[in-house]
Structures are given as C-alpha cells and as structure tokens.
C-alpha positions, 0 to 999 in steps of 0.5 A, a space after each residue: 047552027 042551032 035552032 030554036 025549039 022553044 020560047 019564053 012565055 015570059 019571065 019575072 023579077 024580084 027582090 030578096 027579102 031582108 031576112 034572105 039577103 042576111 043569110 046570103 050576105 057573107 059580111 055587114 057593111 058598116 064602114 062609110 069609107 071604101 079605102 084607106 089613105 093608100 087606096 087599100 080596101 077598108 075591112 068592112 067597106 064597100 071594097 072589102 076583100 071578102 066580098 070578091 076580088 077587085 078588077 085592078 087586082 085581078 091576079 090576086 085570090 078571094 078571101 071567102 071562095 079562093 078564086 082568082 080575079 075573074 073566076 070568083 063571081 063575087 059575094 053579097 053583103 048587107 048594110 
C-alpha cells in the first residue's frame, strides 16, 4: 500500500480569459440547434463533430484528434 508523503497546502481556481479560450477553441458555436430533424449533430452546434465524439457514438472517431469514443477527451468551443 502506498503512503502519503506530502499534502496539499491549498489549490486555486480560475477562469480563462476570452482571448485564451479563442485560441484554444477548436470551432465557434453559432448554431442555436443541436440537431437535425433525424437527431444528426448540426455543423456548428453544440454537438458538433469536431468538438469530440458523442457517448451514443462511441465506436465512431473524432473529426479534430481521431480518437475513438472515450479515448478522445473532447475539444473546446467558443460562442
């Protein structure tokens, strides 16, 4: 069994700023709708493809790393 040999002193959270999510984000949401009238993700939704691969398709590959369900660890967007 292991043990502990040191301790957090504290930890600190924060937010990214505008310009550091941008550079980060791999696409701009601008659709309001998530799907389509057959439950497909909308380009530029909040499903859409590059962002990673949807739980309920998880045999499918990422359109930005090429991963495979849960190995991708999904990709930040920006509205």
């Amino acid at each position: 069994m292991a043990q502990i040999t040191q301790r957090l002193n504290g930890i600190h959270f924060g937010f990214y700023e505008p310009q550091e999510i941008k550079k980060l984000s791999v696409k701009e949401i601008t659709n309001p709708l998530a799907f389509d009238k057959i439950n497909r993700p909308l380009e530029a939704g909040l499903y859409d493809p590059v962002l990673g691969v949807s739980p309920y398709e998880k045999f499918s590959r990422c359109q930005t790393c090429g991963q495979e369900g849960l190995n991708c660890p999904g990709h930040l967007g920006h509205i």
